[in-house]
C-alpha positions as CSV (number, residue, x, y, z in Angstrom):
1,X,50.6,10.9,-5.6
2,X,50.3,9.1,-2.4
3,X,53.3,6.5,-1.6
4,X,52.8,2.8,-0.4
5,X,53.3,3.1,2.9
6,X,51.1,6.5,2.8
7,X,48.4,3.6,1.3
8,X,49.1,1.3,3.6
9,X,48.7,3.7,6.6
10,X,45.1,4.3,5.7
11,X,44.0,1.1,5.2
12,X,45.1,0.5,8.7
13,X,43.6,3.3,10.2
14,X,40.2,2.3,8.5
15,X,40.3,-1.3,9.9
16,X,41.0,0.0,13.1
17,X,38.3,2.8,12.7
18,X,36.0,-0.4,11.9
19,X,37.2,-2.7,14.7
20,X,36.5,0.5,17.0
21,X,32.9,1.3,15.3
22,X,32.3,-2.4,15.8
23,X,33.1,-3.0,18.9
24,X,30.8,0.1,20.6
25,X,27.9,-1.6,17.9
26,X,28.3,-5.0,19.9
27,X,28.3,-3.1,23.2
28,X,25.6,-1.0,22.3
29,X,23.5,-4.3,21.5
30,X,24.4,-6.2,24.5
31,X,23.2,-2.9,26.4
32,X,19.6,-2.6,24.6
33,X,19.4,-6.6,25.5
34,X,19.9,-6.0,29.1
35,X,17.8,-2.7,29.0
36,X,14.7,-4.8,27.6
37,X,15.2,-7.8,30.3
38,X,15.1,-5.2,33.2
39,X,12.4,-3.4,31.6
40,X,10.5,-6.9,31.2
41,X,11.5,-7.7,34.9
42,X,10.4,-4.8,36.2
43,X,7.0,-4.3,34.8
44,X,7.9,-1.5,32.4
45,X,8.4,-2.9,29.2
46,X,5.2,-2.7,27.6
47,X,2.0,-0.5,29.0
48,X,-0.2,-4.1,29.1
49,X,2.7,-5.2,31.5
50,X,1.5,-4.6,35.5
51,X,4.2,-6.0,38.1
52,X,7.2,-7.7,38.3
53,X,7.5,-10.8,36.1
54,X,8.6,-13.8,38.3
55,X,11.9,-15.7,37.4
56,X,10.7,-18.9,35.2
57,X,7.1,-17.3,34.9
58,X,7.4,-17.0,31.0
59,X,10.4,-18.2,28.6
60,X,13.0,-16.0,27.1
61,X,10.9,-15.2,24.0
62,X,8.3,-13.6,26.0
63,X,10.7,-12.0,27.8
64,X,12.2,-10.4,24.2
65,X,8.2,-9.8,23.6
66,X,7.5,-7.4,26.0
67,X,9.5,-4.7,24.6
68,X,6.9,-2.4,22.6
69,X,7.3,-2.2,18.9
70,X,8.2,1.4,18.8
71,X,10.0,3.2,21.8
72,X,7.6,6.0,21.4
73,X,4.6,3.6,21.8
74,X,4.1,5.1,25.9
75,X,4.0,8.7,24.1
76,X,1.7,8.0,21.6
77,X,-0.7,5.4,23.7
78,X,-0.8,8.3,26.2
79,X,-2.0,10.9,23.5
80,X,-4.8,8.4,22.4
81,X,-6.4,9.5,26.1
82,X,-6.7,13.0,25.3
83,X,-6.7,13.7,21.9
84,X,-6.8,17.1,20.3
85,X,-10.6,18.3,18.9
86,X,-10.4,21.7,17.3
87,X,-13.8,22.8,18.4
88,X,-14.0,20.6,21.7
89,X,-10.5,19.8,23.2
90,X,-8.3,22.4,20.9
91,X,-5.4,21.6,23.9
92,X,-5.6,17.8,23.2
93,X,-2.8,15.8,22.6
94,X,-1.5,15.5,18.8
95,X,0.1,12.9,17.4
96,X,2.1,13.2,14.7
97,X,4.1,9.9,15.4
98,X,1.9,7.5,13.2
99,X,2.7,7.1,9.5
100,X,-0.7,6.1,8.6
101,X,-3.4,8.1,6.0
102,X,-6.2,8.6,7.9
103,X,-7.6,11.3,5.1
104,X,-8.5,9.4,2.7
105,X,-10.6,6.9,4.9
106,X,-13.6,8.2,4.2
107,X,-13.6,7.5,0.3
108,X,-12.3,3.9,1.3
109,X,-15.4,3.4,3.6
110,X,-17.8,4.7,1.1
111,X,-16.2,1.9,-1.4
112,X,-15.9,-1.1,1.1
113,X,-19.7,-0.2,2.0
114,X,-21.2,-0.8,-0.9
115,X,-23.6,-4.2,-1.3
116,X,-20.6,-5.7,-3.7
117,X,-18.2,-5.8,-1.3
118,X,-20.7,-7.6,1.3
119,X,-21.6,-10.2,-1.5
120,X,-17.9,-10.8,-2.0
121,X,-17.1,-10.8,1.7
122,X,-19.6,-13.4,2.3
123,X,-21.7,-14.9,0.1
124,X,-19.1,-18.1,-1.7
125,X,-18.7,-21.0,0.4
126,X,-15.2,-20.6,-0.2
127,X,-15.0,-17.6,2.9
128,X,-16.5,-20.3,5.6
129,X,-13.9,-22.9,4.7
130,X,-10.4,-23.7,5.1
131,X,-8.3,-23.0,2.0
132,X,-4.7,-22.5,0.9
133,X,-2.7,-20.3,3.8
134,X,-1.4,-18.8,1.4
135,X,-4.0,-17.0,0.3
136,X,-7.7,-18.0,-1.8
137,X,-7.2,-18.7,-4.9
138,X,-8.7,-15.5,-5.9
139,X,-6.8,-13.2,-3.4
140,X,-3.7,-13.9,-5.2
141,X,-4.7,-13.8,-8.5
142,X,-6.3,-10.1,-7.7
143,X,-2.9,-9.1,-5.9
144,X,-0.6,-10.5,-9.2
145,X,-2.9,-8.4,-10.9
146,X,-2.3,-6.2,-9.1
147,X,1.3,-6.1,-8.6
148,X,1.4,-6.7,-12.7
149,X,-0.8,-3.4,-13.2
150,X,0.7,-1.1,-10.5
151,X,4.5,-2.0,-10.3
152,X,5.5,-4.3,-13.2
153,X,4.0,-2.6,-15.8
154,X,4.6,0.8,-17.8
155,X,2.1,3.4,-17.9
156,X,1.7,2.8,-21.3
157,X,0.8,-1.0,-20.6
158,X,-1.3,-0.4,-17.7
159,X,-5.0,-1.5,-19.8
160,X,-3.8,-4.9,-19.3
161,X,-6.4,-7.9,-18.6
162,X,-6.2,-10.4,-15.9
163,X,-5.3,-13.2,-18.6
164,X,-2.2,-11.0,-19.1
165,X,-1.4,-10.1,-15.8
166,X,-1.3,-13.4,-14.4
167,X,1.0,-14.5,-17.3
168,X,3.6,-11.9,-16.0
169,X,3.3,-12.5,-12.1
170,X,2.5,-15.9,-11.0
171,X,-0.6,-16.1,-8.1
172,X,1.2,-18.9,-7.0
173,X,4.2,-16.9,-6.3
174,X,1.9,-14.6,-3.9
175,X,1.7,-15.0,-0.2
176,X,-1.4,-13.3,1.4
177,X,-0.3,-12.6,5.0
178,X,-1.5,-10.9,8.1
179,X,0.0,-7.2,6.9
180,X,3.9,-6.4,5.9
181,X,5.1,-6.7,9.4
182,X,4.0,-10.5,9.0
183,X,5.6,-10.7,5.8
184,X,8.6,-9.6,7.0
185,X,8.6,-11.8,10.0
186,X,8.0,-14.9,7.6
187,X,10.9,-14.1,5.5
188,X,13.5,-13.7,8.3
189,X,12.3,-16.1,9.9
190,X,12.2,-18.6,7.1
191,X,15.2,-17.5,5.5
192,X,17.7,-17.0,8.4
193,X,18.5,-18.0,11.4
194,X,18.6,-17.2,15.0
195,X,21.5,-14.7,15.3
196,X,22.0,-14.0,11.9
197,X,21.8,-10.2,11.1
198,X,19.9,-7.9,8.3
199,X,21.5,-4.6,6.7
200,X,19.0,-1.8,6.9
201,X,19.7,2.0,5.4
202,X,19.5,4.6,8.4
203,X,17.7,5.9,9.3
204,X,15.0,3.9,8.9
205,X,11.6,3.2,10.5
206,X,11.6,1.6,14.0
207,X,9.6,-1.3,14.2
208,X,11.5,-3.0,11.1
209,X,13.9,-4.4,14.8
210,X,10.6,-5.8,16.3
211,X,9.5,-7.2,12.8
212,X,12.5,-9.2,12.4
213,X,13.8,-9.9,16.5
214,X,10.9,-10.4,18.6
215,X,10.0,-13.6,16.7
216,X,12.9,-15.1,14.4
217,X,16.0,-13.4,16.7
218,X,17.6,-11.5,13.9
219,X,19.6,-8.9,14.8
220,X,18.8,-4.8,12.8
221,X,22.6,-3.7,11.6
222,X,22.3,0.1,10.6
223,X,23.7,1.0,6.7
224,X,25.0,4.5,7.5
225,X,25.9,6.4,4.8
226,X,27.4,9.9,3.6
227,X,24.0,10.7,2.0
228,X,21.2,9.0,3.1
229,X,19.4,10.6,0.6
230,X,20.8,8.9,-2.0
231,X,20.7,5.9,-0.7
232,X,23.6,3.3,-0.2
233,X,26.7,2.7,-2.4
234,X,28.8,-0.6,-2.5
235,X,31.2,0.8,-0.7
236,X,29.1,1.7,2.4
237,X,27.4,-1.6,2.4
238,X,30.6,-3.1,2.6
239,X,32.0,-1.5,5.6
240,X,28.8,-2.1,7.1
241,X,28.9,-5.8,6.2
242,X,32.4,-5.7,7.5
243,X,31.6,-4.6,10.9
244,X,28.9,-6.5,11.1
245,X,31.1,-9.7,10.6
246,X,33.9,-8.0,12.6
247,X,31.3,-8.2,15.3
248,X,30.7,-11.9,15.1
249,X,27.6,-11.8,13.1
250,X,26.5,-12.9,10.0
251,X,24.8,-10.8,7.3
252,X,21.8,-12.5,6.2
253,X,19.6,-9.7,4.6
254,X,19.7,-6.7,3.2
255,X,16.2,-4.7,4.1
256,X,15.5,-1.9,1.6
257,X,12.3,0.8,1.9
258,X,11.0,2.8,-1.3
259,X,10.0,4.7,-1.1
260,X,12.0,5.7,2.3
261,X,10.7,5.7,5.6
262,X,11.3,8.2,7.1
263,X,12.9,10.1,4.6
264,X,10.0,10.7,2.5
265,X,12.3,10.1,-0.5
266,X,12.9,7.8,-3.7
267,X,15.2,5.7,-4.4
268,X,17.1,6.0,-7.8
269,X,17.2,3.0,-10.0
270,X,20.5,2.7,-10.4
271,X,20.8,2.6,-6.7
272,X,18.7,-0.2,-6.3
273,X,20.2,-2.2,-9.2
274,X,23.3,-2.2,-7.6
275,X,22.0,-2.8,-4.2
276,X,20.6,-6.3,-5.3
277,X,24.1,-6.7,-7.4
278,X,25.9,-6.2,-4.1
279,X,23.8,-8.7,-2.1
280,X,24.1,-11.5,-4.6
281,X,27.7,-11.4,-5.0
282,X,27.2,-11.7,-0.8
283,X,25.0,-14.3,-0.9
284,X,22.3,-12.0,0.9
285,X,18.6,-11.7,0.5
286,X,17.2,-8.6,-0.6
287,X,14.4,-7.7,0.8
288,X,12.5,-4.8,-0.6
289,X,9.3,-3.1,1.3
290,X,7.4,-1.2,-1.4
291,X,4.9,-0.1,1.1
292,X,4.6,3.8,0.2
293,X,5.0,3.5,-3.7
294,X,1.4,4.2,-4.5
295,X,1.5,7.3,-2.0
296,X,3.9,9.4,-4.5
297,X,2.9,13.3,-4.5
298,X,2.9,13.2,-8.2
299,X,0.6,11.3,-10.5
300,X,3.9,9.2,-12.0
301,X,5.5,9.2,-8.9
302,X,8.6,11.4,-9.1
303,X,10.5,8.4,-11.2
304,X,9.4,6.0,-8.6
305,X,10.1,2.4,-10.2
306,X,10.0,-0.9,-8.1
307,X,12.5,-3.3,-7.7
308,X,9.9,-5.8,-9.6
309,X,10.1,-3.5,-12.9
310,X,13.8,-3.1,-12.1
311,X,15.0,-6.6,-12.5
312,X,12.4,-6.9,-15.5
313,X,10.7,-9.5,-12.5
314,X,13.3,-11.9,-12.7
315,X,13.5,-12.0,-8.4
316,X,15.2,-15.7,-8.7
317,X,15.8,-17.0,-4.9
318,X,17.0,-14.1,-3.3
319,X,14.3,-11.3,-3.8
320,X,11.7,-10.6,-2.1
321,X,9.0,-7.7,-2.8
322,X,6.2,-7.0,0.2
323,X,3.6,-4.8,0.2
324,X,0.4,-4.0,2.3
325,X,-3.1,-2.0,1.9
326,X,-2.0,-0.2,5.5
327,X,-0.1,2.8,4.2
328,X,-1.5,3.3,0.6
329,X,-5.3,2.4,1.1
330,X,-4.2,3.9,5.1
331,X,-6.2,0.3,6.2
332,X,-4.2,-1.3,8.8
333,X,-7.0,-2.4,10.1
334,X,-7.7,-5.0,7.7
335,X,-4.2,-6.6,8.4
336,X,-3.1,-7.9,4.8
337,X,-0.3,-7.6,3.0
338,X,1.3,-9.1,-0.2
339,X,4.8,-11.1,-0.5
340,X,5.9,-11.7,-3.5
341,X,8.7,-14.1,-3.9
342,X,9.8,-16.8,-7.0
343,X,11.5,-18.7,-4.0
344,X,8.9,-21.6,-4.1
345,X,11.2,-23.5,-1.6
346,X,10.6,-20.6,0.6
347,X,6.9,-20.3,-0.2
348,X,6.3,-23.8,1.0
349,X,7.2,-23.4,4.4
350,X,5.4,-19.8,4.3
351,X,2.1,-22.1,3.6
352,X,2.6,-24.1,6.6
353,X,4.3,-20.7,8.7
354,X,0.7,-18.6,7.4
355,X,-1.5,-21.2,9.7
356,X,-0.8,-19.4,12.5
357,X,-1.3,-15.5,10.7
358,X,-3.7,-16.1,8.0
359,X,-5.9,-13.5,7.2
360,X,-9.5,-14.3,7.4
361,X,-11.5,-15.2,4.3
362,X,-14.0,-12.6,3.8
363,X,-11.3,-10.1,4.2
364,X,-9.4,-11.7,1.4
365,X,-12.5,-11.2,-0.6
366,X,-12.9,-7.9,0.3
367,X,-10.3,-6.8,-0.9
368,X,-9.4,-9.1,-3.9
369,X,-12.6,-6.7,-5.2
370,X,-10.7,-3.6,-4.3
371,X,-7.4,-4.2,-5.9
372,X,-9.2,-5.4,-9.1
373,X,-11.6,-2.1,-9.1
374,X,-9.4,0.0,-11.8
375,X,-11.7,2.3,-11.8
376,X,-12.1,3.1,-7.9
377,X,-8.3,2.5,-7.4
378,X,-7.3,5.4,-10.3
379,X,-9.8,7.8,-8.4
380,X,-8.7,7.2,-4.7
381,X,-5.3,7.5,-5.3
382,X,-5.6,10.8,-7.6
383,X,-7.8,11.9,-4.2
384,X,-5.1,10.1,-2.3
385,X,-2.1,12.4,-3.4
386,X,-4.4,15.5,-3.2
387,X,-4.7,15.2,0.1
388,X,-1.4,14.1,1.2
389,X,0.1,17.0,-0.8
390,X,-2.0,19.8,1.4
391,X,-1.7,18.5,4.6
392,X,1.8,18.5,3.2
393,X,1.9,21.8,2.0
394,X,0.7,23.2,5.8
395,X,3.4,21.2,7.0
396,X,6.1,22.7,5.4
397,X,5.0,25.9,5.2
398,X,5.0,26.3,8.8
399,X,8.6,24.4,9.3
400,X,9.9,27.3,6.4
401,X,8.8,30.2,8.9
402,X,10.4,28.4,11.4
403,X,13.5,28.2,9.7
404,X,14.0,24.4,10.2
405,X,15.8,22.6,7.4
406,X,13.6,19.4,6.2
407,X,14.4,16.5,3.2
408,X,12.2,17.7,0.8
409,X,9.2,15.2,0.4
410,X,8.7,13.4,-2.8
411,X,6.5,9.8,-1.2
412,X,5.0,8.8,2.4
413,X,3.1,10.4,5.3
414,X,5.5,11.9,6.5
415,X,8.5,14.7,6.5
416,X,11.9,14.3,7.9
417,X,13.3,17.7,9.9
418,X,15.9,18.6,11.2
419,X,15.5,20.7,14.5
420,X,18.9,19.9,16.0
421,X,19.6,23.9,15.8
422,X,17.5,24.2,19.2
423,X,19.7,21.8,21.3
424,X,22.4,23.3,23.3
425,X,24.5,20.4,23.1
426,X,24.2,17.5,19.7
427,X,23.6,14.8,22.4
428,X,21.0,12.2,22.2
429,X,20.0,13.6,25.9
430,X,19.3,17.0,24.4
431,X,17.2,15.4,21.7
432,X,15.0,13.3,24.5
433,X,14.9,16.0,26.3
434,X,13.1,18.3,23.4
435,X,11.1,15.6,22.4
436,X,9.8,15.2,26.4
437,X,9.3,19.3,26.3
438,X,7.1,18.8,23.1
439,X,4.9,16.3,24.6
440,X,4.4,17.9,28.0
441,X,3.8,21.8,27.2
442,X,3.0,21.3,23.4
443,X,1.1,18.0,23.7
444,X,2.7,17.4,20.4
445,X,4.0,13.8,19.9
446,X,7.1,13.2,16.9
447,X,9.0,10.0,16.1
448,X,12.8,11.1,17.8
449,X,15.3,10.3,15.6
450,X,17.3,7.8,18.2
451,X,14.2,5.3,17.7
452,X,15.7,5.1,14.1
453,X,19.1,5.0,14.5
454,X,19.4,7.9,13.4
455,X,23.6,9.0,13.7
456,X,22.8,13.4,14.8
457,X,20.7,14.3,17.7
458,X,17.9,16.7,16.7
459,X,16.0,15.0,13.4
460,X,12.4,13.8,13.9
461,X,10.1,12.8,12.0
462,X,6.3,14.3,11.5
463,X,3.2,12.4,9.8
464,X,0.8,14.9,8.5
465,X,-1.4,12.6,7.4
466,X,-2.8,10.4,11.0
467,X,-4.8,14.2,12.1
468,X,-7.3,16.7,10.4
469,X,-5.6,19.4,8.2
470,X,-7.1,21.5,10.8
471,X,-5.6,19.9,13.6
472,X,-2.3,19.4,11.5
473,X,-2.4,23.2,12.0
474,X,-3.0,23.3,15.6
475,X,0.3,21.2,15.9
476,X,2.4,22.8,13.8
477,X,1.7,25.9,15.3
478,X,2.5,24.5,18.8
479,X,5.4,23.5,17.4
480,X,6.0,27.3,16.2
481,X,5.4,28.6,19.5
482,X,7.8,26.2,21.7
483,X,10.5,27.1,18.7
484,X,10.4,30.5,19.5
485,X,10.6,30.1,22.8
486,X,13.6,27.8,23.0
487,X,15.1,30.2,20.5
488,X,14.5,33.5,22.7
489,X,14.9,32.1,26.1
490,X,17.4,30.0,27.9
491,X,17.1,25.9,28.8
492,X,16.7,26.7,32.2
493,X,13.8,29.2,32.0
494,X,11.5,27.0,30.0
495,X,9.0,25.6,32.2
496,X,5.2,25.5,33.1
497,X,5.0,29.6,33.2
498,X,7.2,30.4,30.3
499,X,5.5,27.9,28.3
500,X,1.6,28.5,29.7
501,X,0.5,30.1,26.2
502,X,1.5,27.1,23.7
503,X,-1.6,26.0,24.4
504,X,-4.0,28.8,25.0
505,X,-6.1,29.1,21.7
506,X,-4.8,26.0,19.9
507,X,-3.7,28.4,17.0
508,X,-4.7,31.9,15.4
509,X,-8.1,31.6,13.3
């Protein structure tokens, strides 16, 4: 058995360990702040940026605005010039950097064209005038319902009328806003302050550090833990709530994804119970962003239960549920997203906060219809998972004869893998300079690991679902070639010539 003193010794080492960790975090944020002002200075901080921006031209905040959302926006903008066509441009750019569903879109156009969704769109009054900005009356009670039906209830409950619905999740505790990002952005910046900081499992998906800076200055703190898989214990948020303290910060929110971005995964329930247990005895929000949970690969979701079901919809003060149409009806477009919250202090200033981000009225009428259509919304997503499962399918099947280990997918658009075998060294150099040597001789565009704080160099992230199956296999099958050639050939040897046939047929018919 291990003595005092042996007792004692650890705990020391582990608060130096922490004092150490924390310290390179704080440098390491200092260093991204500088990065973005010279970036912003110099003109290359965002692609819309041309020039050097003069001293007292623009305020701080646009400054901190210029940065893009994702670091691999320049990648992925530049891919949207050429992109891959497998009859016309088979050596076109593909990206496979977006987690969006792009292959069900054409059952969600059929549906959003017909004459009822027109009517709705425009024919009440209501549309033309100004309203709650928190949503039409109707656009809430069709997302409570919906919420009620698709989260909160069992499958066994799920006939359930609106009268019902509405008695388990108040409309009036629903915020319509302009997609989750703006949800987000609302509730940091409503519910914290400038400075304050927000836990967040890593890896996790990029832009949640524009949602939550750009705007309300909070500052991302990555959850790193021993199995990101299974998602965080106690212990792990602690130390990471120590450092962040240790760093001068204070830990405002705790930012949960399920299912997980980019990890494709579920959360279990127990972990998510004691996640919210953990934040209240903090005093932290917990924020959960249930974005994927209609995009399972099963009918019932692989156990899939949200946080709303979980705490039997008792949120109280300090929980907050958002969800959008972007990733599960794969309509960004339409920019709107739902926030539930039973904070009605908070849901005040969200109605004066929502002038300036409302979504337009006809929209909210659209699709108030769609998320009320139980009969189109059972079909799509049965179509829905169909899809997502064969593009899926091609994915991984092509990543097994590769011989690259991946997290088995059980939600999302997307697969987690780990390709860190083909670096010589496990640097994040070595990783940026792979994912340079995908985009220039495979024309292949991934999510790199680093933009989500991801600890080993070498995991990216592919979305099946943004391309065609068919072009899905034109970039898998890149990838295939440029894997085999790394693996044959040396660093140095890999240039223009060497790699001259990734792109010569597109892939074998």
């Amino acid at each position: 058995m291990p003595g005092k003193d042996d007792k004692q010794y650890v705990h020391a080492v582990a608060l130096v360990s922490a004092f150490l960790f924390g310290a390179s975090s704080l440098w390491r944020i200092r260093q991204i702040s500088q990065e973005r002002e010279r970036k912003a200075r110099s003109g290359q901080a965002n692609p819309l940026t041309v020039g050097y921006v003069r001293e007292g031209s623009v305020s701080r905040r646009c400054m901190r605005a210029l940065a893009p959302s994702t670091p691999y926006l320049m990648s992925f903008l530049r891919g949207l010039e050429y992109p891959c066509d497998p009859t016309i441009r088979p050596e076109g750019f593909i990206a496979l950097c977006v987690a969006e569903n792009k292959l069900v879109m054409d059952v969600l156009s059929d549906r959003l064209q017909h004459s009822s969704a027109t009517q709705a769109a425009f024919s009440d009054p209501t549309v033309y005038c100004y309203n709650s900005f928190l949503g039409l009356p109707v656009a809430r009670q069709a997302a409570a319902y919906f919420l009620a039906k698709r989260f909160l209830l069992t499958e066994q409950q799920h006939e359930v009328t609106l009268d019902q619905a509405l008695r388990r999740i108040r409309p009036d505790h629903i915020g319509i806003c302009a997609g989750a990002g703006a949800a987000l952005n609302s509730l940091f910046y409503l519910l914290g302050d400038e400075g304050d900081a927000c836990l967040i499992p890593a890896p996790y998906y990029a832009a949640f550090e524009s949602d939550m800076s750009v705007v309300s200055g909070i500052i991302p703190f990555a959850v790193h833990m021993a199995n990101p898989t299974t998602g965080p214990s106690e212990s792990e948020l602690d130390l990471a709530y120590m450092e962040a303290k240790s760093q001068g910060l204070n830990p405002r929110f705790l930012l949960i994804t399920n299912p997980n971005n980019p990890l494709g995964i579920i959360y279990k329930r127990d972990v998510l119970a004691r996640a919210v247990t953990w934040a209240r005895k903090r005093k932290v929000h917990s924020i959960f962003d249930e974005i994927y949970a209609l995009s399972t690969h099963e009918k019932y979701g692989h156990g899939f239960e949200s946080i709303i079901k979980i705490l039997d919809n008792k949120l109280d003060d300090d929980v907050h549920f958002v969800w959008s149409v972007s990733k599960d009806f794969g309509a960004s477009g339409l920019r709107v997203g739902v926030l539930y919250s039973q904070n009605e202090t908070f849901l005040v200033g969200l109605s004066n906060l929502n002038v300036f981000s409302g979504v337009s009225h006809p929209i909210q009428m659209v699709v108030s219809e769609l998320l009320t259509d139980d009969d189109f919304v059972d079909l799509y997503l049965d179509e829905s998972r169909a899809r997502l499962k064969q593009s899926y399918l091609i994915c991984i099947e092509k990543l097994e004869e590769m011989v690259l280990p991946f997290v088995p997918v059980e939600a999302g658009q997307f697969v987690y893998v780990d390709f860190s075998s083909l670096l010589p060294e496990k640097t994040v150099a070595w990783e940026q300079r792979l994912s340079q040597l995908l985009i220039d001789y495979g024309r292949v565009i991934l999510t790199p690991g680093e933009s989500q704080r991801e600890r080993m160099p070498g995991m990216f992230r592919i979305c099946y679902a943004w391309v065609t199956p068919d072009v899905l296999k034109i970039g898998m099958e890149r990838l295939s070639r440029i894997v085999g050639k790394i693996r044959r050939m040396d660093w140095s040897d890999l240039n223009e010539s060497s790699l001259a046939g990734v792109l010569a047929v597109g892939f074998d018919r």
